[in-house]
C-alpha positions as YAML, in Angstrom:
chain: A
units: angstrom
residues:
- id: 1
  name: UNK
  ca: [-69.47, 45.95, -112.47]
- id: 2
  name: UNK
  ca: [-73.22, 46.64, -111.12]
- id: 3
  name: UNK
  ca: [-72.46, 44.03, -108.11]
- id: 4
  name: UNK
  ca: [-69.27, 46.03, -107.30]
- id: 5
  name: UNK
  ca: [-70.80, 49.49, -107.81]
- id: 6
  name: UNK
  ca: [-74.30, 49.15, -108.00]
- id: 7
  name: UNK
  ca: [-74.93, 52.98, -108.01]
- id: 8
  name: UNK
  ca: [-73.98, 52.72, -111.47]
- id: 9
  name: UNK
  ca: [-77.53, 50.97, -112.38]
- id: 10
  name: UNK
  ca: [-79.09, 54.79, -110.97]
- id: 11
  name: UNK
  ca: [-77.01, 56.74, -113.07]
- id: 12
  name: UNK
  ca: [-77.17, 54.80, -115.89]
- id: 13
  name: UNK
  ca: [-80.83, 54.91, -116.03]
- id: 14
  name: UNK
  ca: [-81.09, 58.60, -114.63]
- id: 15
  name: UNK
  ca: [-78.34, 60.32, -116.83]
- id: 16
  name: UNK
  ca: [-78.34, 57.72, -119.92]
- id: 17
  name: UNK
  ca: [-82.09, 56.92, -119.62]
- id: 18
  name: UNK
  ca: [-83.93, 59.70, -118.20]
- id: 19
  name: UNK
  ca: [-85.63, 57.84, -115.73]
- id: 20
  name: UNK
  ca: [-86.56, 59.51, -112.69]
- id: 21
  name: UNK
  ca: [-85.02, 57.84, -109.33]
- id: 22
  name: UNK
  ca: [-85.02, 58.40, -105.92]
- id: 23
  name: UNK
  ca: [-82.30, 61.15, -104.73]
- id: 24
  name: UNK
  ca: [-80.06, 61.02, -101.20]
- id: 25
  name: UNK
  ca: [-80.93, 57.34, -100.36]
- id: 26
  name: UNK
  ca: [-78.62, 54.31, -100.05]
- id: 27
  name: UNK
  ca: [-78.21, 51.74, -102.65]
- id: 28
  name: UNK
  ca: [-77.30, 48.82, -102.27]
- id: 29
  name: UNK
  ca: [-76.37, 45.15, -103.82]
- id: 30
  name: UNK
  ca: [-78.97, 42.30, -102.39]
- id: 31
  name: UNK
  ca: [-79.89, 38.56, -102.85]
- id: 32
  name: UNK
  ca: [-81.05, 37.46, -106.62]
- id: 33
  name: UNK
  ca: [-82.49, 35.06, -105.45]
- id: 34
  name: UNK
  ca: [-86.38, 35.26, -106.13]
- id: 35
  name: UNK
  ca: [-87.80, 31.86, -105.69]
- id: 36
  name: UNK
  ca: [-90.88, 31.23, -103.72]
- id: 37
  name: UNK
  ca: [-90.30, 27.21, -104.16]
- id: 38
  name: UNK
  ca: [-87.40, 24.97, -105.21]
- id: 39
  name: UNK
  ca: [-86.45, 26.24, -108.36]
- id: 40
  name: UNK
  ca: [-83.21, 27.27, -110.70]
- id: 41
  name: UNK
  ca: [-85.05, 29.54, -113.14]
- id: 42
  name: UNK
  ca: [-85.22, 32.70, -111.19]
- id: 43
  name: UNK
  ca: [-81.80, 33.95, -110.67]
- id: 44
  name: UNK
  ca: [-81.74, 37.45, -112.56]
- id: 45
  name: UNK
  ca: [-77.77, 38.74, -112.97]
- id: 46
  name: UNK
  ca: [-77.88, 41.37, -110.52]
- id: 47
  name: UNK
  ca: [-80.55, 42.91, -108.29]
- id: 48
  name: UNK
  ca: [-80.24, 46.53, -106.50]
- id: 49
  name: UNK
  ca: [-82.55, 48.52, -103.96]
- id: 50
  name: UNK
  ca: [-82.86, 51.75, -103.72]
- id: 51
  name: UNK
  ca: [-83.57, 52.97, -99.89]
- id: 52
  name: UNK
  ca: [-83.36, 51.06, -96.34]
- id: 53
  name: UNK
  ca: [-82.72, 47.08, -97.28]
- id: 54
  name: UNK
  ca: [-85.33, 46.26, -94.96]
- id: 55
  name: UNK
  ca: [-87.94, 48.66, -96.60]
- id: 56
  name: UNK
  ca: [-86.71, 49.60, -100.04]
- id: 57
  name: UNK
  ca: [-88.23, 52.40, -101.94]
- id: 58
  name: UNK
  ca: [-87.29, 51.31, -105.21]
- id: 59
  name: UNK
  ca: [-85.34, 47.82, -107.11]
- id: 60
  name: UNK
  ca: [-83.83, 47.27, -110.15]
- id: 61
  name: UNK
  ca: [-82.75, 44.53, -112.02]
- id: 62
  name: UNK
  ca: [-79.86, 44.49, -114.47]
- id: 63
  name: UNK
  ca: [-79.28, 42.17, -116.94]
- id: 64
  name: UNK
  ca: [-76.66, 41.64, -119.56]
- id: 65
  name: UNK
  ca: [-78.18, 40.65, -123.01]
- id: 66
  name: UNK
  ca: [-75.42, 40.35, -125.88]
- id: 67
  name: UNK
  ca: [-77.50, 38.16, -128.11]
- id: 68
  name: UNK
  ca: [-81.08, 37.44, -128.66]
- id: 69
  name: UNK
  ca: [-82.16, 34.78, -126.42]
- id: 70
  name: UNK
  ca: [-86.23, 34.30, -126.20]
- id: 71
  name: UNK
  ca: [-85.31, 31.91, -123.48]
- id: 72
  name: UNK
  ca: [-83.81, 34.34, -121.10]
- id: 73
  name: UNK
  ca: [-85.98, 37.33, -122.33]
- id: 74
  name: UNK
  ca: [-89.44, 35.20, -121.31]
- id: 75
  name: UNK
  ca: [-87.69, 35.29, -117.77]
- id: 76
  name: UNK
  ca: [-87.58, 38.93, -117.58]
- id: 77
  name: UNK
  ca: [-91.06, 39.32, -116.35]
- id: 78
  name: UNK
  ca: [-91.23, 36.55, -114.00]
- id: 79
  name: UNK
  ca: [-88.36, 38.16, -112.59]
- id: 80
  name: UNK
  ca: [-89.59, 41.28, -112.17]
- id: 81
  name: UNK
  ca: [-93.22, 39.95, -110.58]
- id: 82
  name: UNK
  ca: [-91.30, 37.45, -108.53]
- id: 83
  name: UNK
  ca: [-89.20, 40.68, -107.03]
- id: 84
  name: UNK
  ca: [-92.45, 42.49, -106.93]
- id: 85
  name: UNK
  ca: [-94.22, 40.13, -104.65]
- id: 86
  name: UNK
  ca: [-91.11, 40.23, -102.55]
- id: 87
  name: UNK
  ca: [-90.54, 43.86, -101.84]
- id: 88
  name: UNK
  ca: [-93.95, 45.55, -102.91]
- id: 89
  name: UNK
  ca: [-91.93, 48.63, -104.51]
- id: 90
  name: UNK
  ca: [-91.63, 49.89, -108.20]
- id: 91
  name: UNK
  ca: [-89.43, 47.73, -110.36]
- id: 92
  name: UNK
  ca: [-87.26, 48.41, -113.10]
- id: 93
  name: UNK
  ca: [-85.41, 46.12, -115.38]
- id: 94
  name: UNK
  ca: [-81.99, 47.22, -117.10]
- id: 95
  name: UNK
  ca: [-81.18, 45.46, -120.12]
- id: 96
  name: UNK
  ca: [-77.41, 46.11, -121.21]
- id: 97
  name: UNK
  ca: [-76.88, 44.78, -124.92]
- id: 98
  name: UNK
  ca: [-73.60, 45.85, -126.79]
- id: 99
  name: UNK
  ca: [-75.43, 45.55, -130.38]
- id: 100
  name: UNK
  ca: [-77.87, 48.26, -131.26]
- id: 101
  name: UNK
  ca: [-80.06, 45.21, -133.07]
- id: 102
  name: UNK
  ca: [-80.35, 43.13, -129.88]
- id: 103
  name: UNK
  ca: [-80.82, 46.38, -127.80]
- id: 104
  name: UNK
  ca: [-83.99, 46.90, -130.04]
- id: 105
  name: UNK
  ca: [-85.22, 43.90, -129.55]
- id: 106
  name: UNK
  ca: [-84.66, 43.91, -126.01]
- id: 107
  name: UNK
  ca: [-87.01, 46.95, -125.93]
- id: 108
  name: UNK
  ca: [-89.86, 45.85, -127.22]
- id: 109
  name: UNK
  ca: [-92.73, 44.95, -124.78]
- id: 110
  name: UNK
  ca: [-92.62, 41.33, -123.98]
- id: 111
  name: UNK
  ca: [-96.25, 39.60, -123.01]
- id: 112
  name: UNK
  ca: [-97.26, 37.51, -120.13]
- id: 113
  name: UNK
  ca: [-99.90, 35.07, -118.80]
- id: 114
  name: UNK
  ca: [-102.18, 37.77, -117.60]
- id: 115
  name: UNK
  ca: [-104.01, 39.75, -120.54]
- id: 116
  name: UNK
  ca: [-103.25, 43.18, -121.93]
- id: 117
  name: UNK
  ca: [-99.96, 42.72, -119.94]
- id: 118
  name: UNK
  ca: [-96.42, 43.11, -120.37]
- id: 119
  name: UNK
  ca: [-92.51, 44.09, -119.24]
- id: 120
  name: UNK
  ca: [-91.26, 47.37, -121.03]
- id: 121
  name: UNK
  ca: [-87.39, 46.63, -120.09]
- id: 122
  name: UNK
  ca: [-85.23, 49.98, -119.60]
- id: 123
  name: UNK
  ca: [-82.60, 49.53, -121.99]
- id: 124
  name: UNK
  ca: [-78.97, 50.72, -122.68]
- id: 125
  name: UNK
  ca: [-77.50, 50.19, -126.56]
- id: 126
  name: UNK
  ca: [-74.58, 51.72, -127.91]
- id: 127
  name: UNK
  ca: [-76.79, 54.64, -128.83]
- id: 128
  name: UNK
  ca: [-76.84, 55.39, -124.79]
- id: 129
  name: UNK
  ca: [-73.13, 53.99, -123.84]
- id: 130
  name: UNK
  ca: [-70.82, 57.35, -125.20]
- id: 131
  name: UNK
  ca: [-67.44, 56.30, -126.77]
- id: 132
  name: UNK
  ca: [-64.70, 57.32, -123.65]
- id: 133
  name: UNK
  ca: [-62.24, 57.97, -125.89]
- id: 134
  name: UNK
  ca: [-60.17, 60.61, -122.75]
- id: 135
  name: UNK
  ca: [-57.85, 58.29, -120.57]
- id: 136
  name: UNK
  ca: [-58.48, 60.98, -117.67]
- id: 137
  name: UNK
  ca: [-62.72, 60.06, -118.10]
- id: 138
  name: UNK
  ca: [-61.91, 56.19, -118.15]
- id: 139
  name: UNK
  ca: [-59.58, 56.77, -115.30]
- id: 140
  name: UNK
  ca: [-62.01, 58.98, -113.61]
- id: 141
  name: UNK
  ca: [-65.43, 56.67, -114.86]
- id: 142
  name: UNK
  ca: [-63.92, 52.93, -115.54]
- id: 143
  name: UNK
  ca: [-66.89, 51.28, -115.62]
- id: 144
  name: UNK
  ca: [-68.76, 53.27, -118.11]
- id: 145
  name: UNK
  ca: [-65.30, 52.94, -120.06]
- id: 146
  name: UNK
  ca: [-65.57, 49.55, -120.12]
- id: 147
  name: UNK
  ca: [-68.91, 49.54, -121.16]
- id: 148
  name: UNK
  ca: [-67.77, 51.76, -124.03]
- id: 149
  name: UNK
  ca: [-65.29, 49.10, -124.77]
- id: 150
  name: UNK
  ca: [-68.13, 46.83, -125.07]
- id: 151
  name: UNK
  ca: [-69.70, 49.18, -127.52]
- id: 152
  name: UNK
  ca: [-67.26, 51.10, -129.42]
- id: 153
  name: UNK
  ca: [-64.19, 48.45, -128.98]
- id: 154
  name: UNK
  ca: [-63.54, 48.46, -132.24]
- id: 155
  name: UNK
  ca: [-62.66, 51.57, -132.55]
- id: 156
  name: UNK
  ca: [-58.72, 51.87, -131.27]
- id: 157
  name: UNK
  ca: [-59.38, 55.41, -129.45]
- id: 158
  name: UNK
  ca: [-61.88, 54.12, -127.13]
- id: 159
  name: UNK
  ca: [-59.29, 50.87, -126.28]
- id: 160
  name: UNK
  ca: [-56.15, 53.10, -125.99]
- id: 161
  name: UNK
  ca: [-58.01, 55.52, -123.89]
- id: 162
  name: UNK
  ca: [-59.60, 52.34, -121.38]
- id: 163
  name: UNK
  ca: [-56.16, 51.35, -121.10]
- id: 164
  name: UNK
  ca: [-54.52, 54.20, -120.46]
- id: 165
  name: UNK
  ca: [-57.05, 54.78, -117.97]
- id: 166
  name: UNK
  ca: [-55.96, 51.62, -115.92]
- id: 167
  name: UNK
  ca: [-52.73, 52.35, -115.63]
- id: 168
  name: UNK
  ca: [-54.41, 54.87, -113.21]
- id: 169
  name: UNK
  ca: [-56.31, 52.92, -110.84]
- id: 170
  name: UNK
  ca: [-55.21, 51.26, -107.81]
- id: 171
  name: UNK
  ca: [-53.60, 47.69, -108.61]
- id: 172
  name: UNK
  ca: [-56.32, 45.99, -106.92]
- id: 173
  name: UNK
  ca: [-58.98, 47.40, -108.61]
- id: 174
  name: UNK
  ca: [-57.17, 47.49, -113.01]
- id: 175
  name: UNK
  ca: [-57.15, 43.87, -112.85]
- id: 176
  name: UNK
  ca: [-61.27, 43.55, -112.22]
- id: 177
  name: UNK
  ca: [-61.76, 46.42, -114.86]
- id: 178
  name: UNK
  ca: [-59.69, 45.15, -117.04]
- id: 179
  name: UNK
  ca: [-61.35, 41.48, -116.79]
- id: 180
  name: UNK
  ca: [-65.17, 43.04, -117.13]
- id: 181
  name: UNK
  ca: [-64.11, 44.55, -120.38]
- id: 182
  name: UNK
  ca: [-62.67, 41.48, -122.09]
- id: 183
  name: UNK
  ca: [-65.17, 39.03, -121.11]
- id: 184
  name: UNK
  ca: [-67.89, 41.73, -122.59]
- id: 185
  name: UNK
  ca: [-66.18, 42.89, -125.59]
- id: 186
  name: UNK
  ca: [-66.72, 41.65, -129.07]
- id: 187
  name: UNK
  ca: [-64.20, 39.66, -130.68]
- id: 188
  name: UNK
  ca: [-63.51, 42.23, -132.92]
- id: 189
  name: UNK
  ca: [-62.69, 44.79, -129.83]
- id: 190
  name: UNK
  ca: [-60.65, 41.81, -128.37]
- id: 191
  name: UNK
  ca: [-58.55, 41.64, -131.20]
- id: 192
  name: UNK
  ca: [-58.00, 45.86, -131.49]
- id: 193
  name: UNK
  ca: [-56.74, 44.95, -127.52]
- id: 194
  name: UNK
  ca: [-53.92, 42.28, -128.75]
- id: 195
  name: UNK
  ca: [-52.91, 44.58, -131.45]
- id: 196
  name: UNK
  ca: [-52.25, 47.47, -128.86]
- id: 197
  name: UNK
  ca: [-50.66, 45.32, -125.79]
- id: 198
  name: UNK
  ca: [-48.67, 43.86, -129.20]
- id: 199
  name: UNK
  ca: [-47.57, 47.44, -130.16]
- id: 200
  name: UNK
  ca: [-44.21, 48.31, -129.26]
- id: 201
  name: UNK
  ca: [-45.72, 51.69, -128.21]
- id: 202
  name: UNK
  ca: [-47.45, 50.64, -125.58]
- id: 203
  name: UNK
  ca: [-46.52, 51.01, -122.13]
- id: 204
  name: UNK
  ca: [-47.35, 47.69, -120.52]
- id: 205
  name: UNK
  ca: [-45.18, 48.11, -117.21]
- id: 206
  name: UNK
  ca: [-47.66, 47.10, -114.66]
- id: 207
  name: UNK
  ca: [-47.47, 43.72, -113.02]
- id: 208
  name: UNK
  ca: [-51.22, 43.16, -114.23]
- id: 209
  name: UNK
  ca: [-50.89, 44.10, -117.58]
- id: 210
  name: UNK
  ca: [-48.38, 41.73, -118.25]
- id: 211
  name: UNK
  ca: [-49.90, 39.16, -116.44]
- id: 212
  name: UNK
  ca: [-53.80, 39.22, -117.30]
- id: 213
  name: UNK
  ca: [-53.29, 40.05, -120.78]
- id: 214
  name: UNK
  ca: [-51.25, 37.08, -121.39]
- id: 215
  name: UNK
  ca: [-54.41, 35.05, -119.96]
- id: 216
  name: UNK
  ca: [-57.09, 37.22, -121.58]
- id: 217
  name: UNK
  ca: [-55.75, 36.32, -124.74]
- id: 218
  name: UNK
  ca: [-55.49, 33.05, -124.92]
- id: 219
  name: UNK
  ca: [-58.83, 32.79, -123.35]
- id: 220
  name: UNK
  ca: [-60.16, 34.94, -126.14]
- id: 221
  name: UNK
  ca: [-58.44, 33.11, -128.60]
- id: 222
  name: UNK
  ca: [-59.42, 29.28, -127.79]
- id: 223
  name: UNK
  ca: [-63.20, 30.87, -127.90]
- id: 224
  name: UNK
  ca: [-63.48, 32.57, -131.04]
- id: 225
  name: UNK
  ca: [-62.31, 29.35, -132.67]
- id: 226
  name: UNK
  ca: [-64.97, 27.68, -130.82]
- id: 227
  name: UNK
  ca: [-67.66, 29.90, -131.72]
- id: 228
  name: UNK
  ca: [-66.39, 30.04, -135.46]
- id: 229
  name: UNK
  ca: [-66.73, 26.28, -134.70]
- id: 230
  name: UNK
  ca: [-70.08, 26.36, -133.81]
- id: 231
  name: UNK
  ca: [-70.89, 28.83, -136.76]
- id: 232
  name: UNK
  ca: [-69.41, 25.93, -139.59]
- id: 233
  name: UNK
  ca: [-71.63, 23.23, -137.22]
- id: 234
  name: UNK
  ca: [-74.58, 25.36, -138.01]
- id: 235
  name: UNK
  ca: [-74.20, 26.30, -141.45]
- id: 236
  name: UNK
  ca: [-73.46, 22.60, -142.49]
- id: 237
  name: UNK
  ca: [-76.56, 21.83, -140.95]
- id: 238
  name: UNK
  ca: [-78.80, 24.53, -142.48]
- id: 239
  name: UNK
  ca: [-77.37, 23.61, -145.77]
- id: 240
  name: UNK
  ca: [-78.07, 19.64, -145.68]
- id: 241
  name: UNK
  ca: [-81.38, 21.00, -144.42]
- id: 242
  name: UNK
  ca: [-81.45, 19.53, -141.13]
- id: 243
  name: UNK
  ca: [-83.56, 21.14, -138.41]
- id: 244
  name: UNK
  ca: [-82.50, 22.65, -135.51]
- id: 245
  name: UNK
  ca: [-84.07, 23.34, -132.39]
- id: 246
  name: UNK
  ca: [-83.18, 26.26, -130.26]
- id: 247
  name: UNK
  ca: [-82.39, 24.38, -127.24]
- id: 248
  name: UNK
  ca: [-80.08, 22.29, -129.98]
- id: 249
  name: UNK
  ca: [-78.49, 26.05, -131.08]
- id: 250
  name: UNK
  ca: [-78.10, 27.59, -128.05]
- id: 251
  name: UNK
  ca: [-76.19, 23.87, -127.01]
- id: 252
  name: UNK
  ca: [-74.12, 24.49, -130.24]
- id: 253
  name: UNK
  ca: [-72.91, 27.99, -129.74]
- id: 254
  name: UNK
  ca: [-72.09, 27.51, -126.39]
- id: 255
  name: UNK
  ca: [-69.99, 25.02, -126.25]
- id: 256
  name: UNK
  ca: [-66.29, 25.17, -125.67]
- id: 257
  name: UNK
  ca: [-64.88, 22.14, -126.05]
- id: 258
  name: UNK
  ca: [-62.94, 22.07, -129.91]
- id: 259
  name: UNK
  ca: [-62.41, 18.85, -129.95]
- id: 260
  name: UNK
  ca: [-66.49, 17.85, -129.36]
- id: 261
  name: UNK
  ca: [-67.31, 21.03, -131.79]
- id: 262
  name: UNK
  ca: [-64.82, 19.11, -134.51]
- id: 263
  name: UNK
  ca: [-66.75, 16.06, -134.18]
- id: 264
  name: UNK
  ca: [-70.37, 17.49, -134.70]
- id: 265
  name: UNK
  ca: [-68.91, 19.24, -137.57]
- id: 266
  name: UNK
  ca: [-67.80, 15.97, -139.07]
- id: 267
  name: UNK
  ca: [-70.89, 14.28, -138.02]
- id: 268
  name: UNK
  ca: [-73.11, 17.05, -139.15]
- id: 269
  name: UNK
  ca: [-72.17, 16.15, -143.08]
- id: 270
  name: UNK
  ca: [-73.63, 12.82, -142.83]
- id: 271
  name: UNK
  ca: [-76.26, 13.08, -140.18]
- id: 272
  name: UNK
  ca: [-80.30, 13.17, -140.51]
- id: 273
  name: UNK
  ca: [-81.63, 14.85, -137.36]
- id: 274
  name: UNK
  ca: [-79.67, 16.11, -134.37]
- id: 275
  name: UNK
  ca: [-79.83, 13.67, -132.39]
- id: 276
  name: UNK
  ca: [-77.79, 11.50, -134.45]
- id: 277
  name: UNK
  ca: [-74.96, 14.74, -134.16]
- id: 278
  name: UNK
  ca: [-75.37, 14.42, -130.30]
- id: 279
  name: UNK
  ca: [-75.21, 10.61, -129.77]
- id: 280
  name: UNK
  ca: [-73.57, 9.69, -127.06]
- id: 281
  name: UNK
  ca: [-71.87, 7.10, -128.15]
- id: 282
  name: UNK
  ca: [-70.47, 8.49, -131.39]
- id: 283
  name: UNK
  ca: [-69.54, 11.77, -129.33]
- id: 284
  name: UNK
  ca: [-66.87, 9.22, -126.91]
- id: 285
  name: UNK
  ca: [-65.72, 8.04, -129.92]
- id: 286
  name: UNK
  ca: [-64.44, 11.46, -131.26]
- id: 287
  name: UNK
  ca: [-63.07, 12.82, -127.73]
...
């Protein structure tokens, strides 16, 4: 959404924020690209300028943070000094989270290599994302209703009304909204969306409705078995007592693949350490 419309990154931190930007000057989408050297560690999700590219009064990173993840938060500030040295102009980083526990923890200041110094991120919660419960305001404001649906989704309103609002927007564009929305929304929100397209009620008489629901829910469907996978991998393995690494979590929740998150499960009731679970070897012989 910020790489399509990346005026949305000013107004969300002027009118959600309160943070005081630059007025009547372009703004535009540029390169995230901030390494000074071969490198794949400093590609933020989205960066924006404020001003003429070539001499840009103001830049902003945005980032979308819907768990905690020291990994990617320790990046944040090398990002931002990395930009810094690039463009010599203020810097703000926008941290989107869709819990209100990861949005505090987003907040707080994160320390660097250099004493007494550290990143204060800019961040937006569901304290700051309103629920757009008004199909006119989604139609009007789609991606601050599909923000909302990140937020609020699990409230039907705020669905019904992001919906609704589609059905408004050119057919080019209620297929992209549409697809921001599911991939950010909570499973729970997902779920209030297949009840509604399910609903007799509904009127799903666009082309894309029909068509990218049918694929949105499947998606949605093969990965919340995977990460309720992952969840029994984990639990097993905090039960037996066996430790686990964050590298080895973060490798556990994201994987996709059911048949691979079967086996670990199977293997983690047996195993002693995790890299017996990840053995090569034993993981070709389960698939």
């Amino acid at each position: 959404m910020f790489r399509n419309r990346p005026e949305l990154a000013v107004e969300m931190l002027r009118d959600q924020l309160g943070v005081e930007m630059p007025d009547g000057l372009p703004v535009q989408l540029v390169n995230n690209e901030l390494n000074d050297r071969p490198s794949k560690d400093l590609y933020p999700d989205t960066v924006i300028t404020i001003g003429p590219r070539h001499d840009p009064r103001h830049a902003i990173i945005v980032e979308i943070q819907q768990k905690k993840d020291e990994t990617k938060r320790k990046q944040l500030p090398r990002y931002a000094v990395a930009l810094w040295l690039q463009l010599s102009c203020p810097i703000i980083v926008l941290v989107i989270c869709p819990d209100v526990r990861v949005a505090a923890w987003a907040a707080e200041p994160i320390p660097f290599g250099v004493p007494g110094c550290a990143l204060k991120c800019e961040v937006i919660g569901p304290e700051q994302i309103p629920p757009v419960t008004d199909p006119a305001e989604a139609a009007a404001h789609p991606e601050l209703a599909a923000l909302s649906v990140m937020t609020h989704g699990e409230d039907a309103p705020v669905v019904e009304a992001f919906m609704s609002g589609l059905q408004r927007l050119p057919d080019e564009h209620a297929p992209q909204y549409y697809e921001y929305a599911y991939r950010l929304a909570s499973l729970a929100a997902r779920h209030v969306m297949e009840k509604l397209m399910e609903s007799a009620t509904w009127p799903v008489y666009s082309p894309f409705a029909r068509e990218h629901y049918g694929k949105g829910v499947q998606v949605g469907r093969t990965e919340g078995r995977a990460e309720g996978r992952a969840e029994d991998v984990l639990t097993v393995l905090q039960v037996r007592g066996v430790p686990v690494s964050d590298a080895e979590r973060d490798r556990i929740v994201t994987c996709t693949d059911l048949n691979r998150l079967d086996g670990w499960l199977r293997r983690a009731v047996t195993v002693t350490s995790t890299a017996d679970l990840f053995d090569d070897e034993l993981g070709r012989s389960v698939g």
